[in-house]
Structures are given as structure tokens and as C-alpha cells.
C-alpha positions as CSV (number, residue, x, y, z in Angstrom):
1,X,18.4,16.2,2.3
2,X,17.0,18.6,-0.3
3,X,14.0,19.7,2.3
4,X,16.2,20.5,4.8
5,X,19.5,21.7,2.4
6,X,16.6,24.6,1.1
7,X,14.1,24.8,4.1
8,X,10.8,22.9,2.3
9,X,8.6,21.4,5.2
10,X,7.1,18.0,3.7
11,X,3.8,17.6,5.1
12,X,1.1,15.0,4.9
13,X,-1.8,16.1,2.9
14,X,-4.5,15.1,0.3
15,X,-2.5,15.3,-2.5
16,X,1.3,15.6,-4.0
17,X,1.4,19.5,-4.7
18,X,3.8,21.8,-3.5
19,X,3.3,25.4,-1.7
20,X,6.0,27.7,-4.0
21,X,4.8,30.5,-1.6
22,X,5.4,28.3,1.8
23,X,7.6,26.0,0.5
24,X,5.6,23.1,1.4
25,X,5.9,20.1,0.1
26,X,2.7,18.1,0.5
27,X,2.4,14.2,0.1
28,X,-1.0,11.7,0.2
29,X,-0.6,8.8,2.6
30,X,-2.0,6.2,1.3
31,X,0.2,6.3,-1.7
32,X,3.3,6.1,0.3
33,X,2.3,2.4,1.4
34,X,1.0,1.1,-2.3
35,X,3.9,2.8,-4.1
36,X,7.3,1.5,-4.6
37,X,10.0,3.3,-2.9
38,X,11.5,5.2,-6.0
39,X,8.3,6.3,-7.1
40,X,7.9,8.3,-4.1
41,X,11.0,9.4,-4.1
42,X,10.7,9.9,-7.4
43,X,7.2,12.5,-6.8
44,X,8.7,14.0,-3.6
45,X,12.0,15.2,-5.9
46,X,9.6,16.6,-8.2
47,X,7.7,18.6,-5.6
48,X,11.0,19.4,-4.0
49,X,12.0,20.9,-7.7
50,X,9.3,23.3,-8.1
51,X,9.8,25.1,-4.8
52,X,13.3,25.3,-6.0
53,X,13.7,26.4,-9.1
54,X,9.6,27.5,-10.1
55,X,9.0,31.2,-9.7
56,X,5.7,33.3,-9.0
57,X,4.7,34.2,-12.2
58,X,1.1,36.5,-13.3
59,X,-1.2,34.2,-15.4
60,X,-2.7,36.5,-17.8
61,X,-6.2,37.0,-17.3
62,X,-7.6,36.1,-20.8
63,X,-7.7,32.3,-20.7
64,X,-6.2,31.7,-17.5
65,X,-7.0,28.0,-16.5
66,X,-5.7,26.9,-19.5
67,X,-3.0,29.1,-19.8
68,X,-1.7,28.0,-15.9
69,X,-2.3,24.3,-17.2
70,X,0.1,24.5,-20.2
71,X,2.5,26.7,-18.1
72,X,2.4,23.8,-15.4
73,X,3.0,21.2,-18.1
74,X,5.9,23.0,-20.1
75,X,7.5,23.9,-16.3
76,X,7.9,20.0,-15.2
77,X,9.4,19.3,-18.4
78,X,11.6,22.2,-17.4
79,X,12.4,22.0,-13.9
80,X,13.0,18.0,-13.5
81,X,15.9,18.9,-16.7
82,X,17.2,21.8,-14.2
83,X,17.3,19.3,-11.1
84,X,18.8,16.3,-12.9
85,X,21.9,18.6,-13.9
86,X,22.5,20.0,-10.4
87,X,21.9,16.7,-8.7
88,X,22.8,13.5,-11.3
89,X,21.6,11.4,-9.0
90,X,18.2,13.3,-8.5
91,X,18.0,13.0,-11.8
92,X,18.3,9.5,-12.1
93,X,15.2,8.5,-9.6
94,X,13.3,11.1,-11.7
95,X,14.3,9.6,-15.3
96,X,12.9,6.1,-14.1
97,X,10.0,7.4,-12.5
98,X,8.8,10.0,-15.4
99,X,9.1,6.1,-17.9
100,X,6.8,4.6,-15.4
101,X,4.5,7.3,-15.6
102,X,4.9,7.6,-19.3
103,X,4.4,4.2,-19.5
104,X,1.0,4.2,-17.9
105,X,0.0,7.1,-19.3
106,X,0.3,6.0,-22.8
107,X,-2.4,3.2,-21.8
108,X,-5.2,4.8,-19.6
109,X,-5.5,8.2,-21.4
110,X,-8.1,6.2,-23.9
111,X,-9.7,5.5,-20.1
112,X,-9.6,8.5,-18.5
113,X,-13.8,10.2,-19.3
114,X,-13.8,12.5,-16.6
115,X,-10.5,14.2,-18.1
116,X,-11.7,17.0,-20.1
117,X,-10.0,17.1,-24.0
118,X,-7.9,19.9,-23.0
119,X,-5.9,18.2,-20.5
120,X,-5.3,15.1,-22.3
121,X,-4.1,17.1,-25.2
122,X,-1.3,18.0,-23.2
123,X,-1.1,14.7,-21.5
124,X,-0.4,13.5,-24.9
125,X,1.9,16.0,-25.9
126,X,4.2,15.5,-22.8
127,X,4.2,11.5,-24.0
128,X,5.1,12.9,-27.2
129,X,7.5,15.0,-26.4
130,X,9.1,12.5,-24.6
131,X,9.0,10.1,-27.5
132,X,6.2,7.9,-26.8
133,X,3.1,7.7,-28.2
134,X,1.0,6.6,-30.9
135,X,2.5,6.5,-34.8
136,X,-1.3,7.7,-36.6
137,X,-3.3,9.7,-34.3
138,X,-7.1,8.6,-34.5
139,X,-8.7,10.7,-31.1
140,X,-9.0,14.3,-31.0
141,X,-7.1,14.5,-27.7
142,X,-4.2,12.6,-29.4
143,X,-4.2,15.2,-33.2
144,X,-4.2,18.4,-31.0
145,X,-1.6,16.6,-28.7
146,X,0.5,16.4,-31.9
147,X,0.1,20.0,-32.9
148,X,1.2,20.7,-29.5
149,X,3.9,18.7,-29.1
150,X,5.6,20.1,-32.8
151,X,5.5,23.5,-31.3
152,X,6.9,22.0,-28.2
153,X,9.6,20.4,-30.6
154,X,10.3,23.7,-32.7
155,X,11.4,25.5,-28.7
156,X,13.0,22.5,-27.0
157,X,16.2,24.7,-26.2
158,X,14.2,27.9,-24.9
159,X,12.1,24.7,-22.7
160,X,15.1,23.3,-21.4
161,X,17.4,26.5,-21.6
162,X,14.6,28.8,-19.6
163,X,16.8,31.0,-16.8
164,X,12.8,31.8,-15.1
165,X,9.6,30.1,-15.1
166,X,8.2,33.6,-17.1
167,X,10.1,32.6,-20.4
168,X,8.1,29.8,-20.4
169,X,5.0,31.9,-21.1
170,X,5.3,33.2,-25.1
171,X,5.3,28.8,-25.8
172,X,2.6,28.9,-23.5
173,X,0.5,31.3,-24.9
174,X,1.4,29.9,-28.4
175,X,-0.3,26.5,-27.4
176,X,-3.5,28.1,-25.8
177,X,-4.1,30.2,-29.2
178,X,-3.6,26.8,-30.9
179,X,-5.5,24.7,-28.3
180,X,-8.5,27.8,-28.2
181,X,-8.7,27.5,-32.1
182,X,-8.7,23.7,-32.7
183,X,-11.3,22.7,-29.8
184,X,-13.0,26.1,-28.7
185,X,-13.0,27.7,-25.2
186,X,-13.5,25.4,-22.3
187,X,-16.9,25.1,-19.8
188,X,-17.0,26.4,-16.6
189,X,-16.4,22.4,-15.2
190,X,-13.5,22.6,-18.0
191,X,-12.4,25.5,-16.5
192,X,-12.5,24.2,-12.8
193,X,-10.7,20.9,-13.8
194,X,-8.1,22.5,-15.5
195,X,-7.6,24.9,-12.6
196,X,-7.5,21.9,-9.8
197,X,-5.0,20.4,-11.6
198,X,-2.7,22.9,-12.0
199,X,-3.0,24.3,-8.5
200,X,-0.6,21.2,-7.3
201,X,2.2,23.1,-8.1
202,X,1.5,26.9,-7.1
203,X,1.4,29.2,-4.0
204,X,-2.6,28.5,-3.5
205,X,-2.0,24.5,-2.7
206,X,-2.8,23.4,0.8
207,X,-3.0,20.6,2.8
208,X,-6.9,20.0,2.5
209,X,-6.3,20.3,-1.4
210,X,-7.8,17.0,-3.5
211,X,-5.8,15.4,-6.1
212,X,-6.5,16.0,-9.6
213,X,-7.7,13.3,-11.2
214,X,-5.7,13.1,-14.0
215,X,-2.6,12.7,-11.7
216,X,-4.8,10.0,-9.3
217,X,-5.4,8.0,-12.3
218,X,-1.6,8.3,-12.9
219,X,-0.5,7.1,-9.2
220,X,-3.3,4.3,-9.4
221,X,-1.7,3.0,-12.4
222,X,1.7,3.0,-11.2
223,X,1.0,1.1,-8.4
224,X,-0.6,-1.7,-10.7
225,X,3.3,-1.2,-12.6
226,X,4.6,-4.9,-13.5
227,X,1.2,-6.8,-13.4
228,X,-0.3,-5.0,-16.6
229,X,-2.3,-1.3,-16.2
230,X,-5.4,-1.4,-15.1
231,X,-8.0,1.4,-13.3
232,X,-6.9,2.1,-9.6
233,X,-9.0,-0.3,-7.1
234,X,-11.8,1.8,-5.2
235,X,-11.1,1.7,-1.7
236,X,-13.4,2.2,1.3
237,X,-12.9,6.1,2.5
238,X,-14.2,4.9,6.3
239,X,-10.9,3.0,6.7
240,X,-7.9,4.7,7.8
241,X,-4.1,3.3,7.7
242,X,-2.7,3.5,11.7
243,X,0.8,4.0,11.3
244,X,1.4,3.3,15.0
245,X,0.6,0.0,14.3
246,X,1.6,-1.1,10.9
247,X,5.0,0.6,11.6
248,X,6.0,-2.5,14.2
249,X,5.9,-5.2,11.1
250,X,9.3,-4.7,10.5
251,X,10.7,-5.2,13.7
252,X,8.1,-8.3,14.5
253,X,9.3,-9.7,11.6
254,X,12.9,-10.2,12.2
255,X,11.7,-11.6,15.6
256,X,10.1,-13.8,13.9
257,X,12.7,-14.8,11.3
258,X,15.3,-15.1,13.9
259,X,13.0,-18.0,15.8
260,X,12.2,-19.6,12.6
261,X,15.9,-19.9,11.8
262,X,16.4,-22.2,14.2
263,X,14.5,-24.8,11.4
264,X,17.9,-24.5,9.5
265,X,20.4,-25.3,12.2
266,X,18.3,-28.3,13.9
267,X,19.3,-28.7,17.5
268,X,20.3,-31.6,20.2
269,X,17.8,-33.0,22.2
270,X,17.8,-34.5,25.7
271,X,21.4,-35.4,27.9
272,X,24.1,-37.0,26.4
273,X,22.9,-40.6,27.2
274,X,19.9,-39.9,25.7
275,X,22.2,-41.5,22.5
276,X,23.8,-44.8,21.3
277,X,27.1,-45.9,22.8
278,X,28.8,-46.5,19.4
279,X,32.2,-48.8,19.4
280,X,33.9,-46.6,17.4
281,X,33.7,-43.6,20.0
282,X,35.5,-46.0,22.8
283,X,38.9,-44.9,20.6
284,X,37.9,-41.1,21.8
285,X,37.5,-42.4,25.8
286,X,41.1,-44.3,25.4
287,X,42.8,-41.4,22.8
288,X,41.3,-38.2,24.0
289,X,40.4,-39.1,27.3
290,X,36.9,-38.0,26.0
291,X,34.1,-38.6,29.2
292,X,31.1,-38.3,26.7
293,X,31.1,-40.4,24.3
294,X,27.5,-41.1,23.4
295,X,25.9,-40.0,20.3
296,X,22.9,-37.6,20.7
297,X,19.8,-37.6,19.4
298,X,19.3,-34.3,17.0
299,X,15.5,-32.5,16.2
300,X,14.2,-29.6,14.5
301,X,13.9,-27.6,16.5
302,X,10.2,-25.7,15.1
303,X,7.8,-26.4,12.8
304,X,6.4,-25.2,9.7
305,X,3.6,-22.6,10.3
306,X,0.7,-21.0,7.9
307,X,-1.7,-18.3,9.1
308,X,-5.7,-17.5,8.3
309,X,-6.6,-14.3,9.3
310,X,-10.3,-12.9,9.2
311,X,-11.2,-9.5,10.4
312,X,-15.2,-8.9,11.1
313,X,-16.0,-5.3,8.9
314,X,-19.6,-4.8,9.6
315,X,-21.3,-2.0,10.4
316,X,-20.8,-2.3,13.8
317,X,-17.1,-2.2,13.8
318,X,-17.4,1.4,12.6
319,X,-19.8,2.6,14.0
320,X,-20.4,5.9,16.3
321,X,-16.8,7.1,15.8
322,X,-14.1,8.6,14.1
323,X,-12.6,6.7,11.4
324,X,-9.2,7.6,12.8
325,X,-10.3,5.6,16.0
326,X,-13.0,2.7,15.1
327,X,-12.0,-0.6,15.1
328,X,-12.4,-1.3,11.6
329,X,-9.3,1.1,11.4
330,X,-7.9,-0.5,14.0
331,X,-8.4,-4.2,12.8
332,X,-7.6,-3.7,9.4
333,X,-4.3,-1.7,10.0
334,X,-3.2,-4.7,12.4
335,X,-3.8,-7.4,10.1
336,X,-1.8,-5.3,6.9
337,X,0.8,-5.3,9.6
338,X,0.6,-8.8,10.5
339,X,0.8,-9.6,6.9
340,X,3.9,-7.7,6.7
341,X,5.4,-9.6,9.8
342,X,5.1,-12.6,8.6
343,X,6.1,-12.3,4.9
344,X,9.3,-10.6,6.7
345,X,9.3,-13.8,8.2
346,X,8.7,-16.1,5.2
347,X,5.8,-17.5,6.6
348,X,3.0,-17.9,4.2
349,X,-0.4,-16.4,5.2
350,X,-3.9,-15.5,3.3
351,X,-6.7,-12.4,4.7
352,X,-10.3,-12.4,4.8
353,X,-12.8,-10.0,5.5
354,X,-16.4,-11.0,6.8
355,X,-19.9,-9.5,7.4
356,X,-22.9,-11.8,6.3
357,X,-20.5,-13.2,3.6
358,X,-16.7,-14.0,4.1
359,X,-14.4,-12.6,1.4
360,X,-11.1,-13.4,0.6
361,X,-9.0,-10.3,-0.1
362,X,-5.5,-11.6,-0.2
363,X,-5.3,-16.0,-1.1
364,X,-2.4,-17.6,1.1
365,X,1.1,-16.9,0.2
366,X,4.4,-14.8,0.9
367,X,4.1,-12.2,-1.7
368,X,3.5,-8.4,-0.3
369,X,-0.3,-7.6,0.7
370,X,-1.1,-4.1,-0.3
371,X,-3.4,-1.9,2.1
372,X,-5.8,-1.2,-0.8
373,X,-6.7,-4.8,-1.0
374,X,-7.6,-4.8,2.5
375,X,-9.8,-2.1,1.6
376,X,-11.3,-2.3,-1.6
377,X,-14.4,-1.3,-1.8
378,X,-15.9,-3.7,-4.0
379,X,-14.7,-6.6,-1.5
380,X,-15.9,-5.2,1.7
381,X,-19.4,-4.7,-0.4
382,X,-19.3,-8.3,-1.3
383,X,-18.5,-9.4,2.5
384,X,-22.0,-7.7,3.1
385,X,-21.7,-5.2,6.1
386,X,-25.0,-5.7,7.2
387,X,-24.8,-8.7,9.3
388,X,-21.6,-11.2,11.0
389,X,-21.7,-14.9,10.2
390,X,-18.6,-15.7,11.8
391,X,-19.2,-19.5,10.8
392,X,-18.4,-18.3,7.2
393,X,-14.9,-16.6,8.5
394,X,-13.9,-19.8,9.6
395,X,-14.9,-21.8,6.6
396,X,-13.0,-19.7,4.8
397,X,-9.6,-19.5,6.8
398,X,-10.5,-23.3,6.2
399,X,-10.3,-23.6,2.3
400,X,-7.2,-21.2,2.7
401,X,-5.0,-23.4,4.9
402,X,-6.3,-26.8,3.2
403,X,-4.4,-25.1,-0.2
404,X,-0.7,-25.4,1.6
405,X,0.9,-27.9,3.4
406,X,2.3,-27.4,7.3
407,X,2.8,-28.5,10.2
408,X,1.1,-25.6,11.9
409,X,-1.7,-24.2,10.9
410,X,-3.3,-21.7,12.3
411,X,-6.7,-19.3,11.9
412,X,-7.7,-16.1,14.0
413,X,-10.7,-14.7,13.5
414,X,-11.4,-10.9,15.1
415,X,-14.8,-9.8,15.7
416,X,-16.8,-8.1,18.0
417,X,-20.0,-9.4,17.3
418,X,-21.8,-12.9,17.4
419,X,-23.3,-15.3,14.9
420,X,-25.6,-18.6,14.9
421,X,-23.5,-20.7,17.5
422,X,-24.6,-24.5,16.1
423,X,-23.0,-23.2,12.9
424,X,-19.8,-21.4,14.7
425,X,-19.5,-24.6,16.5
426,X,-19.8,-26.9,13.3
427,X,-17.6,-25.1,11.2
428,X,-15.1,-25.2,13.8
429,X,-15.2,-29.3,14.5
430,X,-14.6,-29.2,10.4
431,X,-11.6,-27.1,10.8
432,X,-9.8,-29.3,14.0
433,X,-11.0,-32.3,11.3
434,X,-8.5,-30.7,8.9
435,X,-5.3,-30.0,11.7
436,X,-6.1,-26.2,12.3
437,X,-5.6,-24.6,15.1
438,X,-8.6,-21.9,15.9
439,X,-7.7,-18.6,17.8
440,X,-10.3,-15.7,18.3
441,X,-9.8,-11.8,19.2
442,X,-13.2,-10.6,20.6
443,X,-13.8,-6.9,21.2
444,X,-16.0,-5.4,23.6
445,X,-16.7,-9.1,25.9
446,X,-15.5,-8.8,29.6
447,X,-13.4,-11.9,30.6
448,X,-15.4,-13.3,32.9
449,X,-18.4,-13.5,30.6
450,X,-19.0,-16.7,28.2
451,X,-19.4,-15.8,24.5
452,X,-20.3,-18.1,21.7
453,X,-16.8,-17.5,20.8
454,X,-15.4,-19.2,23.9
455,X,-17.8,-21.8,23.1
456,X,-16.8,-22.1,19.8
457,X,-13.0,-22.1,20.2
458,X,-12.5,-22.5,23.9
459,X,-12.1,-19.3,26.7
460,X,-8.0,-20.2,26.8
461,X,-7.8,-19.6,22.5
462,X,-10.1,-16.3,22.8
463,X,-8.2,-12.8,23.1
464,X,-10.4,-10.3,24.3
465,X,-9.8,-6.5,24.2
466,X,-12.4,-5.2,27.0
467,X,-11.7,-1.5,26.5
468,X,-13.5,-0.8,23.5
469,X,-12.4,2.7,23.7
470,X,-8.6,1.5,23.4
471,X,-8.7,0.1,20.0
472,X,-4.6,0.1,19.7
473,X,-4.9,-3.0,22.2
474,X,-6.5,-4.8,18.7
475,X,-3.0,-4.7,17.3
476,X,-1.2,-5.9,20.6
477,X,-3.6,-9.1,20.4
478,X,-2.8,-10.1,17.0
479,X,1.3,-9.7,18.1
480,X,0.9,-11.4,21.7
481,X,-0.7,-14.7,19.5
482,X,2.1,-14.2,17.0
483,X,4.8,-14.5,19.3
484,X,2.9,-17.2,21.2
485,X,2.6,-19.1,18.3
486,X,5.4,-19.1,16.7
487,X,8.3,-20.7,19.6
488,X,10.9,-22.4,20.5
489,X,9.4,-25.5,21.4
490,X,11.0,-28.1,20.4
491,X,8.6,-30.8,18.8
């Protein structure tokens, strides 16, 4: 409503910066599906508040990186004050977000190496500022974040009180004198860091722009919020979220939920003399003239279901194409939507990923699975994309589905490769042992060709995409066996 109230454009980009000069307002996908939904909120208000209230201002050429860094830091203090008084409940989304980041920030910037001592200075001095912080001061980052933050202290009314962001700059240049006489000059690379990071909120940021990594490390963290900080998970940068696809979990969900209901009602079964004649209902025929007076039998209607899903990432799977089109994309993005589906659903589920070795990325349950542990990079390493065993996929949907009790349960494997068939086929017989239900998604295979995945499973259980080069028909697949899975059969 604040984009369009004051004509900002919010685009997708590489980073969270904003465009002062364009008003652009530029967001990084992949966080909007690993954050929660106030934090985004919470960094798209703040955007929003720059093109709004920041001016154009002349950094001074003496110093300037530094100089632009500080005025950057004292200006969010600034602006998110501004914003929060014209629009209380603005405000409110950015007061919970700036504790969160607070929070975090309090306990990675011992972490953060590759952030040069300048800009955790006034990392520090912001956490300061805000009341947070460290009682004795031990690092050098954290005793000329003091210093700073005292300044910032002695001018907290001309901070909050500034009419334009140039009355900002005398308590700049105050804490670059200070900042130049405690820790000396910055590098060249110093320089360039500082620069990067302060270029998210100016009129040079674009949409090609990379994120600071200061501020990365700060969105990593909060998307660890409520499990205890740790470093962001490295994901694989082949891999690319298909919205197309991962946007129909919500409504295959409730599709799902509305069949599964039926568990909760139970139903009748058979006619109505499929019942006992009881004595007591011959009062009914002689009383209420009643012509059906048999008792009927009643059943659940469903079952109780559990899922296994493996998705093949060798190298083949992205090979010779873009990442916005292979089917690693493709097959990952379908089973994160999947995952969705049926923890809309309430159906508990577990993912695996598989090349030589098969590696379990999400363990079976009904708690949300985030896109970066589909594609960690560390995990798809340890699944070895060098080879497919397929036989190891389906030992372990196996140990998955043997962890939960159901009355259904079922594995698909997707793959577009083949593996050692006397060990597909043995692996298998071990999983029917144990009351699972195999289903396969091969890509590439024509229909009328036997694979060792029809042997394996049976040509009726395999799905196969033909069209290689139309890799949304992977995410179809996965919802046709869904919905053909979960029924209303009555058992």
C-alpha cells in the first residue's frame, strides 16, 4: 500500500536495496521463502522508508566510503523513527524486526572475518545504541563501537529530530575523524566493502547489485531465529526456486485436507440391510411408520498416509541447460512444493536427495521444510553427484517410513537415470517386506520402452515425463500421484 500510495516499483533483485533515484525497491528471492512473513515485511518497509523520506545527499570526497557507511547507519536509525510516527503500525513490524536482527547481530559479529573492523564498529554501535550489547568491551570492533555509540548518545535528538538526511552529516563526520584516528585509514578491499554495503540504500543500486555480506550474514541468521544462531547454510547456486510450481502447494493442500477430513466423520457403508435387525427398532416401524429399520454398518472412510520422497541430483539432471530450466530446478522446486502440500495437509512426509549416496535432507514429519535444506550444499556434496544408485534412494525412503506408523505408506523416487537393477530390484522386495508402496517418476524414457525402473516397481507405478524439454510436467507428476493416492476409497 506504501509502493503504490508513493509510486516505488518493488522488484526482484540480488539484494534488499533500494533505488532513492528510481524509487525502486529491490528484494532477493530466495529470502522471501526462508523468512518469516514479518521479517519481510519488516525489510520491505525499511526499503520502502528510504525512498521516502532519504534525500540525495554529496558525500564529501575526503574519506568517502566510510563517510557514506556511517551516514547509511545513522539514516536507518533515523528514517525507521520517521516511518514509525507517520504509520504506527509500520512501525510496529519494524520494532520487532530491528530486535530480531539485534538479536542476531549481538551473536555472529564475533563470526563475521570477512567484515572489515570498520563496519563492525558501527554494527556494534547501532546494537549499542539500541541498548544491547556487551557490559566490558574486550574486541577492538566492540571499544571503537563504544566511542561511537557515546557520540551517537550525546546527538540522539538531532538523529531522531533530523528535518533532511544532510543534517545527518556533522555526527557523521564526527565519527569518521574518530573512527580514522582510533583504527587508521581503510585498504582499498576496506574501501570496496564499505562501499558495497552502503550502496543498498542509494541512487547507484540496481537489480544485478550483490548483497553485502554483513547484511547476508544478518538475513541467514534470522532465518535460523527460534532454533539458536548459527552461520547461514551454503546452498547450491545451480538450483533455482520455480515459483510456477511451488506456488500450487497451497491450493493442493486444502485438496488434500478436505479428502483427509473424511477420517473424522467416518461414513456408512453398504445398503441398509447390509445391518442387524435390532428388536428395539420394530417400536420405530409400529410408532413412526419407519420402513428402514436396520442398523448400518459404519467405516472410515480413508486411511492414514506417510510419504518418502527422493529426487535424483546428479550431474545429469543439470546438465547442458539453464538453471532456470534443468530438471534439477525443476525436481527440487516440486518436491519443496509437495512438502508444503502435504504439511497443509497434516500428512507427515521426509525428503531425500540421491547421486552415488542417498542423503536425507529433511527426516519424516509435519513441521515446515525450508528450500535451503533442499539445497544445501553440503548435502547435495554428500549425495555424490557423480553417479545414481537408485537402490540407495529406496533404502532410504525405507528407514524413513519404518520410523512412523500408517496405514499407507508410500515412496516416489524421481530420476532420470538408471542404476545396478539386481540391487534396484532387491531393495525394493525389502521395502513391499515392510508395507510400502513404491512409485517412480522417470524423465527422459518413452512409454513404450522397458526401464529397470518398470522392472523394479512395475510399468503401471512408473510416471514418465517424455518431453525432456518440458520440465514443468516434473511437477504435474508428483501432484497426479498425490491426488491418486490420497482418495476416497473406502477401505
Amino acid at each position: 500500500m506504501l509502493a503504490k500510495q508513493h509510486k516505488i516499483s518493488v522488484i526482484q533483485g540480488n539484494s534488499w536495496a533500494a533505488n532513492i533515484k528510481e524509487r525502486k525497491v529491490f528484494y532477493k528471492k530466495e529470502d522471501i521463502y526462508n523468512l518469516s512473513e514479518e521479517h519481510i515485511l519488516g525489510f520491505t518497509l525499511h526499503e520502502i522508508a528510504h525512498i521516502h523520506y532519504t534525500g540525495d545527499v554529496p558525500t564529501p570526497p575526503k574519506n568517502k566510503e566510510l563517510t557514506h557507511s556511517t551516514l547509511n547507519m545513522l539514516e536507518d536509525i533515523a528514517i525507521e523513527s520517521i516511518i514509525a510516527n507517520d504509520y504506527p503500525n509500520a512501525g510496529e513490524i519494524l520494532q520487532s524486526t530491528k530486535q530480531e536482527v539485534i538479536d542476531t547481530l549481538v551473536k555472529m559479529l564475533p563470526k563475521m572475518e570477512d567484515v572489515s573492523v570498520y563496519e563492525k564498529s558501527l554494527l556494534y554501535a547501532a546494537t549499542k545504541f539500541e541498548g544491547r550489547g556487551y557490559a566490558f568491551s574486550t574486541e577492538p570492533y566492540e571499544k571503537l563501537g563504544d566511542k561511537i555509540s557515546t557520540i551517537m548518545f550525546k546527538r540522539q535528538k538531532e538523529i531522531y529530530g533530523r528535518k533532511h538526511t544532510k543534517d545527518l552529516i556533522p555526527i557523521a563526520q564526527e565519527i569518521v575523524d574518530l573512527i580514522i584516528k582510533e583504527a587508521g585509514e581503510p585498504n582499498d578491499d576496506e574501501k570496496r566493502q564499505l562501499m558495497q554495503s552502503a550502496e543498498d540504500e542509494g541512487k547507484q543500486a540496481g537489480k544485478e547489485q550483490s548483497q553485502g555480506n554483513a547484511k547476508q550474514a544478518i538475513i541467514d541468521g534470522l532465518k535460523k531465529a527460534g532454533s539458536g544462531w548459527e552461520l547461514g547454510e551454503p546452498i547450491e547456486e545451480n538450483i533455482v526456486f520455480i515459483d510456477q510450481i511451488t506456488d500450487q502447494a497451497q491450493r493442493i493442500g486444502k485438496e488434500l485436507r478436505t479428502v483427509l477430513k473424511r477420517n473424522n466423520a467416518m461414513e456408512f457403508g453398504g445398503r441398509y440391510r447390509s445391518g442387524k435387525l435390532l428388536a428395539k427398532r420394530f417400536v420405530r416401524i409400529k410408532a413412526l411408520k419407519d420402513r428402514n429399520p436396520f442398523a448400518r454398518r459404519i467405516t472410515k472412510s480413508n486411511k492414514s498416509y506417510a510419504f518418502a520422497i527422493a529426487s535424483d541430483v546428479s550431474g545429469s539432471m543439470f546438465g547442458n541447460a539453464y538453471k532456470e530450466t534443468s530438471r534439477g530446478s525443476y525436481a527440487l522446486s516440486s518436491m519443496h512444493m509437495v512438502g508444503e502440500a502435504l504439511r497443509i495437509a497434516g500428512v507427515p512426509r521426509a525428503m531425500i536427495i540421491f547421486g552415488d549416496n542417498a542423503k536425507t535432507v529433511a527426516p519424516m514429519g509435519k513441521t515446515q521444510i525450508r528450500w535451503e535444506q533442499l539445497i544445501n550444499k553440503q548435502s547435495i556434496n554428500s549425495a555424490d553427484t557423480g553417479g545414481t544408485r537408485i537402490n540407495e534412494a529406496i533404502i532410504a525412503c525405507t528407514k524413513e517410513l519404518s520410523k512412523i506408523k500408517a496405514e499407507r505408506k508410500i515412496m516416489i523416487v524421481l530420476t532420470d537415470g538408471q542404476s545396478d537393477l539386481e540391487n534396484m530390484q532387491e531393495a525394493q522386495k525389502k521395502a513391499v517386506k515392510e508395507g510400502i508402496e513404491c512409485l517412480g517418476i522417470e524423465i527422459g524414457s518413452y512409454k513404450d520402452c522397458t526401464t529397470y525402473m518398470d522392472k523394479t516397481f512395475s510399468p503401471k507405478k512408473v510416471t514418465k515425463v517424455e518431453d525432456t524439454r518440458n520440465t514443468s510436467l516434473i511437477g504435474k507428476a508428483f501432484i497426479d500421484i498425490l491426488k491418486h493416492s490420497i482418495t476416497k476409497s473406502i477401505s
